[in-house]
C-alpha positions as CSV (number, residue, x, y, z in Angstrom):
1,X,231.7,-92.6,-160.1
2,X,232.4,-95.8,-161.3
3,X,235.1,-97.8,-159.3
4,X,238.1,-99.1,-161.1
5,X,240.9,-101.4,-159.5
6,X,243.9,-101.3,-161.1
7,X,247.5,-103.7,-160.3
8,X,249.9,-101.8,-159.0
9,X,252.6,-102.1,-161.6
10,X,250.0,-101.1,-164.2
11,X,248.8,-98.4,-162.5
12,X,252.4,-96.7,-161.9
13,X,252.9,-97.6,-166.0
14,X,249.4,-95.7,-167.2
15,X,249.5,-93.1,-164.0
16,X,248.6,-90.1,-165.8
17,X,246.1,-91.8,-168.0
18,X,244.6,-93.2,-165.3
19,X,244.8,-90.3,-162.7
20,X,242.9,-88.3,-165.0
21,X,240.1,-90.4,-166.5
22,X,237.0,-88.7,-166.3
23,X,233.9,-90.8,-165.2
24,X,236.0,-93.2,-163.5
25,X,237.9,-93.2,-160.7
26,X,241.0,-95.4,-160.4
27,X,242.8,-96.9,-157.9
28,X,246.2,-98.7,-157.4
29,X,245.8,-102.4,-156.1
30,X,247.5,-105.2,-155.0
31,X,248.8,-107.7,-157.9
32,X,248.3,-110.7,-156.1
33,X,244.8,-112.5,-156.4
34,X,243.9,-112.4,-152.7
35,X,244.6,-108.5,-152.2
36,X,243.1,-107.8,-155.6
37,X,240.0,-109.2,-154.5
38,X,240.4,-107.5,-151.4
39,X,240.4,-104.7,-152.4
40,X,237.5,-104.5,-154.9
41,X,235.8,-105.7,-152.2
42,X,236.6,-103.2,-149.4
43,X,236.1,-100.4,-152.1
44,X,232.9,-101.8,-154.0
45,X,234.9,-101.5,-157.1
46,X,232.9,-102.6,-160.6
47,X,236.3,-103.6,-162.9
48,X,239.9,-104.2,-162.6
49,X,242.5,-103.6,-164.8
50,X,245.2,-105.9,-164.5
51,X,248.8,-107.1,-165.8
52,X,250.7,-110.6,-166.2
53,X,249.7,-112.0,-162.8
54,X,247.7,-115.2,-162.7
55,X,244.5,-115.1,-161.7
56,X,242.4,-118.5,-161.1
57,X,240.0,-118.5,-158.4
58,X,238.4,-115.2,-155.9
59,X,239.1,-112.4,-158.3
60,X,235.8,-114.0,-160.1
61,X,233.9,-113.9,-156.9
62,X,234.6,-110.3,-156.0
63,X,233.7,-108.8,-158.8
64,X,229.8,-108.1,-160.0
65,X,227.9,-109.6,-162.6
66,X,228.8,-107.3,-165.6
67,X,232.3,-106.2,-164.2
68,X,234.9,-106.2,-166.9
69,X,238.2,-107.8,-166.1
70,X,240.8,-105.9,-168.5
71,X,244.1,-106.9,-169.5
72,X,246.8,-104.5,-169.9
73,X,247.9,-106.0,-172.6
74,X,247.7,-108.3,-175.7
75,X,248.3,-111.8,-174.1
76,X,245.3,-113.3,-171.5
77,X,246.2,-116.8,-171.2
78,X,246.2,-115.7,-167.4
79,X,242.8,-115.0,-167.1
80,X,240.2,-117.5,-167.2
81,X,237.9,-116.5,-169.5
82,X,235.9,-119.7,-168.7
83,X,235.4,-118.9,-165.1
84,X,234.6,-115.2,-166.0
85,X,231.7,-116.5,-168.6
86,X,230.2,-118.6,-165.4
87,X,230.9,-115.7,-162.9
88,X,229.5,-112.8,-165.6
89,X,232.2,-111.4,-166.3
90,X,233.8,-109.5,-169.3
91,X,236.9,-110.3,-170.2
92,X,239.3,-107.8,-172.7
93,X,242.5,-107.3,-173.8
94,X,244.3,-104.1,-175.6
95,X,245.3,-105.3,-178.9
96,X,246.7,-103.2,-181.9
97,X,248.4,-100.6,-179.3
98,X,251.4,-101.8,-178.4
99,X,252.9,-103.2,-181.9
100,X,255.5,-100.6,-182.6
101,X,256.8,-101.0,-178.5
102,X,257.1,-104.3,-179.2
103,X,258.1,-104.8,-182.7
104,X,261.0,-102.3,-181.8
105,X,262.3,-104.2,-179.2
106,X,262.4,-107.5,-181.0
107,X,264.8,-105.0,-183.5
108,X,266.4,-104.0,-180.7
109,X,267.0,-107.8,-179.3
110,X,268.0,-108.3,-182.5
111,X,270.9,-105.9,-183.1
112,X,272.2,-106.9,-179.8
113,X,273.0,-110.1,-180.7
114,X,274.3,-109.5,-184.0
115,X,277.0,-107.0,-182.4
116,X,277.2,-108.7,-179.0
117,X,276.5,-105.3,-177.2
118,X,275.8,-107.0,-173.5
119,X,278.8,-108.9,-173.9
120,X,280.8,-106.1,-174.9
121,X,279.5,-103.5,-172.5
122,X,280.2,-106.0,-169.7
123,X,284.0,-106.2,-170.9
124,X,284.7,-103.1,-171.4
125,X,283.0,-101.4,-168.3
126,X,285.3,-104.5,-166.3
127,X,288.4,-102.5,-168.4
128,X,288.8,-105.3,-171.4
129,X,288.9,-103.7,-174.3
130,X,287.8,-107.1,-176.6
131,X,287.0,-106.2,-179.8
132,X,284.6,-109.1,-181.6
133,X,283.7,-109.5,-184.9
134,X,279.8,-108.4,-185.3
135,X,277.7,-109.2,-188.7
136,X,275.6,-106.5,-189.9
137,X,271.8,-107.3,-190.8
138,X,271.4,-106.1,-194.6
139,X,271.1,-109.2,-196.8
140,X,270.1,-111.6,-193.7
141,X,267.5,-113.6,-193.9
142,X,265.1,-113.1,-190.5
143,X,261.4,-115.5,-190.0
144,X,259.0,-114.3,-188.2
145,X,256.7,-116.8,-186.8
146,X,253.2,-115.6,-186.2
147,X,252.3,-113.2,-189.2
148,X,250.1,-111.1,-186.7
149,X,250.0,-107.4,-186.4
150,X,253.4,-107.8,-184.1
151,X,254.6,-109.5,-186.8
152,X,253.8,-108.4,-189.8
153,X,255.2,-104.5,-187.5
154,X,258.6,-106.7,-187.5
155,X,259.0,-107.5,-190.6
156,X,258.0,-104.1,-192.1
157,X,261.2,-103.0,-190.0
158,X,263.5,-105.6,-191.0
159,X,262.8,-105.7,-194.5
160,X,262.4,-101.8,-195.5
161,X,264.4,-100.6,-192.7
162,X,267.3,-102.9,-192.2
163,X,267.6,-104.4,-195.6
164,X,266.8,-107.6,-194.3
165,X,264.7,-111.0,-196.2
166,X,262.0,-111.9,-194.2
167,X,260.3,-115.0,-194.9
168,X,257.1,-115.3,-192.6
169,X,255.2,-118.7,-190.8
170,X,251.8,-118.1,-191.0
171,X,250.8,-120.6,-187.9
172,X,247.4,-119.3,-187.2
173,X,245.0,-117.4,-190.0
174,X,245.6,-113.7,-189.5
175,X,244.3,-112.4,-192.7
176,X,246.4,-109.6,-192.6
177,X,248.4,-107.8,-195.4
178,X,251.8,-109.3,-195.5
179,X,253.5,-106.5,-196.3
180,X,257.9,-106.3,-195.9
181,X,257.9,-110.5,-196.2
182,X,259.9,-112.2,-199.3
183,X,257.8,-115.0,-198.7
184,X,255.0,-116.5,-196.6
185,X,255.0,-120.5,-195.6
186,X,253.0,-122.8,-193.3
187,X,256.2,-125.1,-192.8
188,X,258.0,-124.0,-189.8
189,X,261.1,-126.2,-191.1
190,X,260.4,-124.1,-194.6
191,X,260.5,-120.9,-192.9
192,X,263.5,-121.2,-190.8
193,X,265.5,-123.5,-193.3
194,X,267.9,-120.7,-194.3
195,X,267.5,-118.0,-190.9
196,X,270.0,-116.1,-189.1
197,X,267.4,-115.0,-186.9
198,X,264.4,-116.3,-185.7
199,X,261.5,-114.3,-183.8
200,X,258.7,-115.6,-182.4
201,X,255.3,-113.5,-182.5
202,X,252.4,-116.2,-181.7
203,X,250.0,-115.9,-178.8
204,X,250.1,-118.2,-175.7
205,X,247.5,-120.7,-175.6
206,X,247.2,-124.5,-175.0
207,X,247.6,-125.3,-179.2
208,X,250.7,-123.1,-178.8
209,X,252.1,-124.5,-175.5
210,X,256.2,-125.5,-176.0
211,X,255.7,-124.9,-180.0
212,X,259.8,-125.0,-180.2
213,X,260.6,-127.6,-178.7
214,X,263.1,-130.2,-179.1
215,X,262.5,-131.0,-182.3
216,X,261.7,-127.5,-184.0
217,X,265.2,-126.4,-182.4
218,X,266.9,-128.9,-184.3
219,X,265.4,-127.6,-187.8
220,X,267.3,-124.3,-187.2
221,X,270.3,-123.8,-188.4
222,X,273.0,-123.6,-186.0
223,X,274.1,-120.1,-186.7
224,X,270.9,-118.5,-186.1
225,X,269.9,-116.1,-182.7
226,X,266.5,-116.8,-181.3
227,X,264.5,-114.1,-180.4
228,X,261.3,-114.4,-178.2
229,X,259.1,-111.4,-177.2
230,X,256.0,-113.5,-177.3
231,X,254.7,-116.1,-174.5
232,X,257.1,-117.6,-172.5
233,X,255.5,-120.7,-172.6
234,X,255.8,-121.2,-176.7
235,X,259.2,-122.0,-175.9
236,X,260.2,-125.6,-173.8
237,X,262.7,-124.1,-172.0
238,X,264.8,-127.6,-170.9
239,X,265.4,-128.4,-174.8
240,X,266.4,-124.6,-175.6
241,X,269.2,-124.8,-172.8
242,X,270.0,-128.1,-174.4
243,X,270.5,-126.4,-177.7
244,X,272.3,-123.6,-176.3
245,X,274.7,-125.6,-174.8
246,X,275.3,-127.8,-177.5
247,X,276.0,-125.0,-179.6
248,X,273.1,-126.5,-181.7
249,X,271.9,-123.0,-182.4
250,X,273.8,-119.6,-182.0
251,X,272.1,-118.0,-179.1
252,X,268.9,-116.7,-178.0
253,X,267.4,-113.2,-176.9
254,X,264.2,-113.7,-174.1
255,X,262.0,-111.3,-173.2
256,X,259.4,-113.6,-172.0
257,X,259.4,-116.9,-169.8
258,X,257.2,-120.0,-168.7
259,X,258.4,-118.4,-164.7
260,X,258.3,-114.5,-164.4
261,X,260.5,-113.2,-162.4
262,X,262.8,-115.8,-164.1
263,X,263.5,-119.2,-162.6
264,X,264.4,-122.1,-164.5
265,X,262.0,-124.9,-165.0
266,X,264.6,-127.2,-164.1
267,X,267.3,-126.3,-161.4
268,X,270.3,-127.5,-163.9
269,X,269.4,-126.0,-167.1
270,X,269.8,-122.4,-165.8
271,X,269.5,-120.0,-169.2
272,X,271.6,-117.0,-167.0
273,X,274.7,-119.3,-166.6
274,X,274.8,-119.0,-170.3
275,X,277.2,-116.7,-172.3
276,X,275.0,-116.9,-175.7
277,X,271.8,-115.8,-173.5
278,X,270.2,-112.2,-174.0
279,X,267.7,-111.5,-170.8
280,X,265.2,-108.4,-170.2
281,X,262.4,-109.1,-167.8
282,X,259.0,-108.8,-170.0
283,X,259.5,-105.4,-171.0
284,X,259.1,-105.1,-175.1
285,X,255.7,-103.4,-174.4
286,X,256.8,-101.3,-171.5
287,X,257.3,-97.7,-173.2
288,X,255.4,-94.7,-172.6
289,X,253.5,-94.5,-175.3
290,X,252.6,-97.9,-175.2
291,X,251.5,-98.0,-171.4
292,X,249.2,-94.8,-171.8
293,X,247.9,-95.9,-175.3
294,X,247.1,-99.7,-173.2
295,X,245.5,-97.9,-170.3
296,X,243.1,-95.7,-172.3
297,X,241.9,-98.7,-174.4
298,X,241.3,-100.6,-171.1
299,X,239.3,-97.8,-169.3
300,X,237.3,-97.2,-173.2
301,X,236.8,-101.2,-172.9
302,X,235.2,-100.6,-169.0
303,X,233.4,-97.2,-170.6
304,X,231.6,-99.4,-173.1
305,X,230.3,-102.6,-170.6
306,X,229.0,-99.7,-168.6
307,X,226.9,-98.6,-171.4
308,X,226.0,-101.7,-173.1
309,X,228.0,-101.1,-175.8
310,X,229.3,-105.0,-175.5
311,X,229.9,-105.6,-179.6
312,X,232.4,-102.2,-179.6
313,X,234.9,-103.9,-176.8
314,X,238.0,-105.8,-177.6
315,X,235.7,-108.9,-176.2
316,X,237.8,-111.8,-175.2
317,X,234.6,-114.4,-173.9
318,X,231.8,-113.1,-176.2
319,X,229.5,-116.5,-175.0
320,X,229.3,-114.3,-171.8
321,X,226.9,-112.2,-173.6
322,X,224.1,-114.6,-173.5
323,X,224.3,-114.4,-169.5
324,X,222.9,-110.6,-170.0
């Protein structure tokens, strides 16, 4: 039976999927490096399947030659894929699965702002009965940065479901049918020129790191809502705070953050003090049918190292194939 370490929180999300798998057995683990490799050491475990959590240094040493390290998930910029090529190791991620969980959130997101339903439900649950003026999002004109499957599932929403204009930022080449967008531009300034909303769909890596910052803030127009269900750290936090304050832009809707559990990068630009501020911890791809669809893919990803089957997986450090 082959041995399969899985975080905790992962393992609670994908239970049944995981509970059931046949040829594997699967075990809850600690999320923290140390423990993790702690236990797939006391229990002579081959893979782990693991979530957001950072992991840098003995999680590479406990595993075997050949082990797979699989991300629950789309985003890996905390794995090393590096140190898993020198270690061995197989590194994989669970795209494609989770792009309706997600893409539905940044909707949801959206229509929050646009009718100020945090705000509201905080009001009236206090016994206010405060009655703003909302703006509806037929005729609006959203950009979706990142033209990836997430992203291209967004604007498919916007534009056929909500009536909405969707002009898309194709940062990185995604060859991908760009189906639901008006138009399609390489200019970030271009893109979000004329936006009421902004969503941001690109992955985290070190090319990507703070791509809004100061100055890509101040290209939005001021009445337009942020939305980020990316990476955290595509977004410099310190000049978004600025913008907020200043009014610069009309609010922003997180999902994701360069700290998780949220902590602000710097003590006196705290994004929860602010009224125009839309907070959910990390959650867009945390439904059901998401978890179970990510936890099959990640044990099929295992299933196929196992049986050499390396050019089938969802292969995030294919160099490490010319260790074997």
């Amino acid at each position: 039976m082959i041995k399969v370490a899985v975080t905790e929180t992962e393992y609670h999300k994908g239970r049944s999927v995981f509970e059931t798998a046949e040829g594997v057995h699967c075990f809850a683990a600690p999320t923290d490096e140390e423990g993790l490799a702690r236990a797939v050491r006391s229990a002579g475990a081959r893979h782990a399947v693991v979530g957001t959590g950072r992991y840098a240094d003995d999680l590479y040493r406990a595993l075997p030659k050949g082990g797979v390290i699989a991300r629950f998930g789309v985003g890996h910029d905390n794995i090393d894929k590096t140190r898993a090529t020198e270690a061995g190791l197989l590194c994989t991620n669970t795209p494609g699965v989770l792009d309706d969980s997600v893409a539905e959130h940044t909707v949801a997101l959206m229509l929050a702002a646009a009718r100020h339903l945090p705000l509201l439900t905080t009001r009236t649950k206090a016994g206010d009965w405060v009655q703003p003026l909302g703006r509806e999002l037929r005729g609006k004109t959203l950009a979706v940065i990142g033209c990836g499957r997430i992203g291209c599932r967004v604007a498919h929403i916007a534009a056929f479901g909500l009536g909405m204009r969707v002009i898309g930022c194709d940062v990185l080449e995604m060859n991908l049918p760009h189906v639901g967008f008006a138009d399609v531009v390489r200019k970030f300034s271009r893109a979000v020129g004329q936006a009421d909303f902004v969503t941001l769909h690109i992955p985290g890596t070190p090319q990507t790191h703070h791509f809004l910052d100061q100055q890509r803030l101040e290209q939005m127009p001021s009445n337009a809502w942020l939305i980020n269900t990316a990476r955290g750290a595509v977004v410099d936090e310190v000049a978004l705070y600025d913008a907020l304050c200043q009014r610069r832009i009309a609010g922003a809707a997180l999902d994701v953050f360069g700290v998780e559990p949220y902590a602000p990068i710097s003590p006196d630009k705290d994004l929860r003090t602010l009224d125009n501020v839309i907070m959910t911890p990390h959650v867009a791809s945390s439904t059901q049918e998401a978890c179970d669809a990510m936890a099959r893919r990640a044990l099929e990803n295992i299933l196929l190292a196992e049986r050499g089957q390396y050019q089938e997986m969802d292969l995030l450090n294919e160099e490490v194939l010319s260790r074997f």
